[in-house]
C-alpha distance (Angstrom), angle and dihedral (degrees) to the residues before:
residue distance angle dihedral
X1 . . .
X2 4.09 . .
X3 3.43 108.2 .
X4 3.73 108.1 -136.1
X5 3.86 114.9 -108.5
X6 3.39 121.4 -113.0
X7 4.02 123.9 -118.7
X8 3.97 120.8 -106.4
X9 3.80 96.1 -96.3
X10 4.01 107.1 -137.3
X11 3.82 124.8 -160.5
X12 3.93 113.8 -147.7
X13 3.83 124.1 -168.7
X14 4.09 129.7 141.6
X15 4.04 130.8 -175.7
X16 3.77 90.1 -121.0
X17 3.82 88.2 79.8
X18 3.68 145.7 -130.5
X19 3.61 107.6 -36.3
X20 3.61 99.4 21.7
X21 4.34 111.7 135.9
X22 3.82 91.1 -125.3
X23 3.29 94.4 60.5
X24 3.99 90.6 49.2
X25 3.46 94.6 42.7
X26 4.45 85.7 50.8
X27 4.06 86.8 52.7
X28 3.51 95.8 45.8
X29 3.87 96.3 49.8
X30 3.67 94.6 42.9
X31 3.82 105.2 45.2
X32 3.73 94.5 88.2
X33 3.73 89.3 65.4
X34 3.64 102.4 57.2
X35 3.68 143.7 -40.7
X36 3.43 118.4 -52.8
X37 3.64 138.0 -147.5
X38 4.33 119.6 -175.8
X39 3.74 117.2 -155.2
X40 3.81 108.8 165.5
X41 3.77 137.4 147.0
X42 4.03 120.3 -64.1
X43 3.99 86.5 -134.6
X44 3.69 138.1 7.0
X45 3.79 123.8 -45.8
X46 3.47 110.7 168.8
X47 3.82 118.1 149.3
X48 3.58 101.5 30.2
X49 3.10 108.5 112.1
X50 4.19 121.2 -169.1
X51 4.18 82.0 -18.2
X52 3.96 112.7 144.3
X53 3.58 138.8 -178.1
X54 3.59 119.6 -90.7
X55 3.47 123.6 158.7
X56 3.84 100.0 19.1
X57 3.55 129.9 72.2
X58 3.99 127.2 -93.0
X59 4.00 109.3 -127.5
X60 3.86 110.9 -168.2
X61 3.68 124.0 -172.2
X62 3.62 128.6 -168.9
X63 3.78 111.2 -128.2
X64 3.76 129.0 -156.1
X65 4.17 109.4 -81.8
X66 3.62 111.1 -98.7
X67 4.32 101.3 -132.2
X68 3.50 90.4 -31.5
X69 4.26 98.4 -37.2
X70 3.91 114.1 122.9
X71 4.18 110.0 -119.3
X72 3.69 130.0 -148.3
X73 3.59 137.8 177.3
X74 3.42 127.3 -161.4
X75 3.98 136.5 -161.8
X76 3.53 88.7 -132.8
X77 3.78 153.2 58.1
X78 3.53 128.3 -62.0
X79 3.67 92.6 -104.5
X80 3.74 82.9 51.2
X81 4.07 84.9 58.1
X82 3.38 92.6 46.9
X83 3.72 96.3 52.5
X84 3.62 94.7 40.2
X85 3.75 93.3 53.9
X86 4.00 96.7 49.1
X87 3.73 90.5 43.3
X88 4.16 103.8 37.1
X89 3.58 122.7 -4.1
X90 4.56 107.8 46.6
X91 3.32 126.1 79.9
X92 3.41 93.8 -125.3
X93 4.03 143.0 -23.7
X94 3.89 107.3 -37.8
X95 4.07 109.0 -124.8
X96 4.17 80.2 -145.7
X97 3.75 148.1 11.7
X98 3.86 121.5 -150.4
X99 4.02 126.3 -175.9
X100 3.40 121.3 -157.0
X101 2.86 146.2 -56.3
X102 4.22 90.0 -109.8
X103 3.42 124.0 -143.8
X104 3.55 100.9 -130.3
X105 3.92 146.4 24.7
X106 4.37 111.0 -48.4
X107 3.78 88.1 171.5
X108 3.53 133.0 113.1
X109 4.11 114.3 12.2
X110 4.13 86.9 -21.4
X111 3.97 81.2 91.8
X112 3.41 88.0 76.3
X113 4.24 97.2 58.6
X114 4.00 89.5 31.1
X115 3.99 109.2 129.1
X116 3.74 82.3 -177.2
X117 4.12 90.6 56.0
X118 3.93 85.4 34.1
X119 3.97 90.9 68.1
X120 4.29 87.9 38.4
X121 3.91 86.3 54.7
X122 3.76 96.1 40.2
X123 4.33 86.3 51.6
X124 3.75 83.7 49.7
X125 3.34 105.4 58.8
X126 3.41 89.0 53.0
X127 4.20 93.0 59.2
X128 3.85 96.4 -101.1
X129 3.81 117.5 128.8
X130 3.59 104.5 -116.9
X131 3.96 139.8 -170.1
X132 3.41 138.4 -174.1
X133 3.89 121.9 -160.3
X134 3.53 121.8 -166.3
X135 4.24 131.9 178.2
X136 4.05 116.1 -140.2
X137 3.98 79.1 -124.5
X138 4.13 119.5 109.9
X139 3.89 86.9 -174.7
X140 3.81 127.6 120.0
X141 3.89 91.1 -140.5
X142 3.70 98.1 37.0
X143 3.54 121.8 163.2
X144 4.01 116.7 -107.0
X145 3.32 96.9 166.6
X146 4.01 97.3 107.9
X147 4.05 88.3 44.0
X148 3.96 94.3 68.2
X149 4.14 98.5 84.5
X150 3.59 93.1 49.2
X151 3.69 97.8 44.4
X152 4.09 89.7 52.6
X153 3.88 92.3 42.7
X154 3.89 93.8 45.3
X155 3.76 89.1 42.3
X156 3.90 95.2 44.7
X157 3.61 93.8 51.4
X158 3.95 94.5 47.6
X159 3.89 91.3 50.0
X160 3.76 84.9 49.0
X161 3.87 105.6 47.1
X162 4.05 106.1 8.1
X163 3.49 123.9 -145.4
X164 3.66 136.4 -101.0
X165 3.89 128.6 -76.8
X166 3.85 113.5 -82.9
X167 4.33 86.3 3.1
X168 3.91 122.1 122.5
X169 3.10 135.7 158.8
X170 4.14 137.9 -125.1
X171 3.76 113.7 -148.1
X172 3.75 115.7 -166.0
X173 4.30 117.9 178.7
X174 3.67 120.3 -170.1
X175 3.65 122.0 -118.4
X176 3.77 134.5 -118.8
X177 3.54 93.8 24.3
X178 3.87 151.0 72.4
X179 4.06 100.8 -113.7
X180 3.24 125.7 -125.4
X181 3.56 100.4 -121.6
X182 3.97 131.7 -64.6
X183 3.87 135.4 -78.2
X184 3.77 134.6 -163.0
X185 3.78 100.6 -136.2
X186 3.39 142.2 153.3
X187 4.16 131.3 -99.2
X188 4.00 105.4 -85.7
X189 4.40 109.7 -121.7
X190 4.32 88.3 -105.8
X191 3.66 129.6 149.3
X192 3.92 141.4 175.1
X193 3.75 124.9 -98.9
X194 3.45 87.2 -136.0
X195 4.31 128.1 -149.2
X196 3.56 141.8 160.0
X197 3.87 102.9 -146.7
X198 3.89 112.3 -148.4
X199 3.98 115.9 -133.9
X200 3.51 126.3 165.6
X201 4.09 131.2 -132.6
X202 4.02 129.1 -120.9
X203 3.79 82.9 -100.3
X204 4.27 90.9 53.3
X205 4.18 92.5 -114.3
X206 3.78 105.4 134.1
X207 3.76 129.6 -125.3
X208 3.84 131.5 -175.2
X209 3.82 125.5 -147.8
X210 3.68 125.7 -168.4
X211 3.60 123.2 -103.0
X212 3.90 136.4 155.7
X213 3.64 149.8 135.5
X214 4.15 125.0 -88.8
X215 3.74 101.9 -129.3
X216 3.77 118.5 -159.5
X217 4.32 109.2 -151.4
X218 3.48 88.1 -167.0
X219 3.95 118.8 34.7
X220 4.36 95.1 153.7
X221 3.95 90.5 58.6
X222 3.80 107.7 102.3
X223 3.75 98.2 -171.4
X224 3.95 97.0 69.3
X225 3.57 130.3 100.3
X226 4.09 95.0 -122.6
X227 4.17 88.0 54.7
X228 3.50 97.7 46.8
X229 4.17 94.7 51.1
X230 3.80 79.1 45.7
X231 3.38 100.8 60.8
X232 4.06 89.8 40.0
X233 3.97 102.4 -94.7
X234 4.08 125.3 134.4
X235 3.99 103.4 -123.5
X236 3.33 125.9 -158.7
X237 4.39 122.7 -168.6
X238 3.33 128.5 177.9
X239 3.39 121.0 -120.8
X240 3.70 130.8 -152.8
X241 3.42 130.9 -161.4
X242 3.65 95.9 -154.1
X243 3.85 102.4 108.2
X244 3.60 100.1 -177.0
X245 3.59 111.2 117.9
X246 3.87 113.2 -117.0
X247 3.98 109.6 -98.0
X248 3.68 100.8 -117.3
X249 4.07 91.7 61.2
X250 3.77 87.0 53.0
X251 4.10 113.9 120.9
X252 3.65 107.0 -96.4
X253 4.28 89.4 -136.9
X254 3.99 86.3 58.3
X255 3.89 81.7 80.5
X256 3.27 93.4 68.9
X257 3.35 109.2 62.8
């Protein structure tokens, strides 16, 4: 007798945090495709990047199952999630991680403070295929409605084929509008006029909260990330965790030491 075969098992977890409609709205279009587990941060984590919990304790509590999908939230980060899934909480090793879907912009140089691509990175060094999706919208009740086709195609096709060792990918979907299409681009040359702007309390003790301007070096080049979302197209770049810069950029006087 044919055993039956198993589903794809997929791990879902964000840095928005438990409760957060992206996340719902990433559950709901993926559950077709497999079963799926969601292990994301008790509270908000955005920012953080591949940060983890060292010297304080991990609390994990099991949440109600969202139609039929087991929930966890974790005192932690979304790498935090990630590891604690692998290592304690699935049934077995996930055949892919997703994060998501962000509420906001993790194009451009924003890869680089992402929690959201933080837990994709942290699945892919471990060999899983990982994506992160993201929607160019900061709001709380943002609109996902126009993400759904291109988080079941992208999703489909990375179940079906895989993706290379140490390669993920960054998924970023403009908001407000049906795309155009998507593109496989690469991550625009951006960065943040960053500030700390100085405010005082009701007791005259000052605080500082972060503040800036997203700068784009190169706003004519139509093969970036940043244009694309611009001009209302889904982009997708790979990512790699491989941070080794390639040989041929190397400084020539490192050879001589």
């Amino acid at each position: 007798m044919t055993k039956p075969t198993m589903r794809p098992l997929i791990l879902i977890t964000n840095d928005d945090g438990y409760g957060s409609q992206g996340l719902e709205a990433l559950i709901e279009y993926v559950k077709p495709l497999g079963e799926v587990w969601c292990v994301c941060p008790a509270l908000q984590h955005s920012g953080q990047s591949m940060a983890m919990t060292i010297n304080e304790p991990l609390l994990v509590r099991r949440q109600p199952d969202l139609d039929g999908v087991p929930m966890f939230a974790v005192r932690g980060t979304p790498v935090d999630c990630v590891k604690m899934s692998l290592l304690n909480l699935l049934p077995r090793r996930p055949d892919l991680v997703l994060a998501g879907i962000n509420h906001g912009s993790n194009a451009s140089i924003n890869v680089l403070y992402s929690g959201t691509m933080g837990a994709v990175m942290e699945g892919c060094q471990d060999g899983l295929p990982a994506i992160g999706f993201s929607l160019t919208d900061h709001s709380p009740d943002a609109d996902f409605t126009h993400c759904r086709p291109y988080v079941e195609d992208l999703t489909r096709r990375v179940l079906e084929h895989g993706l290379p060792r140490d390669i993920c990918l960054n998924v970023n979907i403009p908001a407000g509008i049906e795309p155009k299409g998507m593109r496989v681009t690469r991550a625009c040359r951006c960065r943040w006029s960053d500030e700390y702007r100085r405010y005082e309390n009701p007791y005259g003790q000052p605080f500082y909260w972060l503040a800036g301007e997203f700068l784009n070096s190169e706003p004519e080049c139509a093969d970036t990330d940043q244009w694309c979302l611009d001009h209302g197209y889904a982009t997708v770049v790979p990512v790699t965790v491989e941070r080794t810069a390639p040989r041929d950029r190397w400084p020539a006087w490192l050879a001589n030491l």
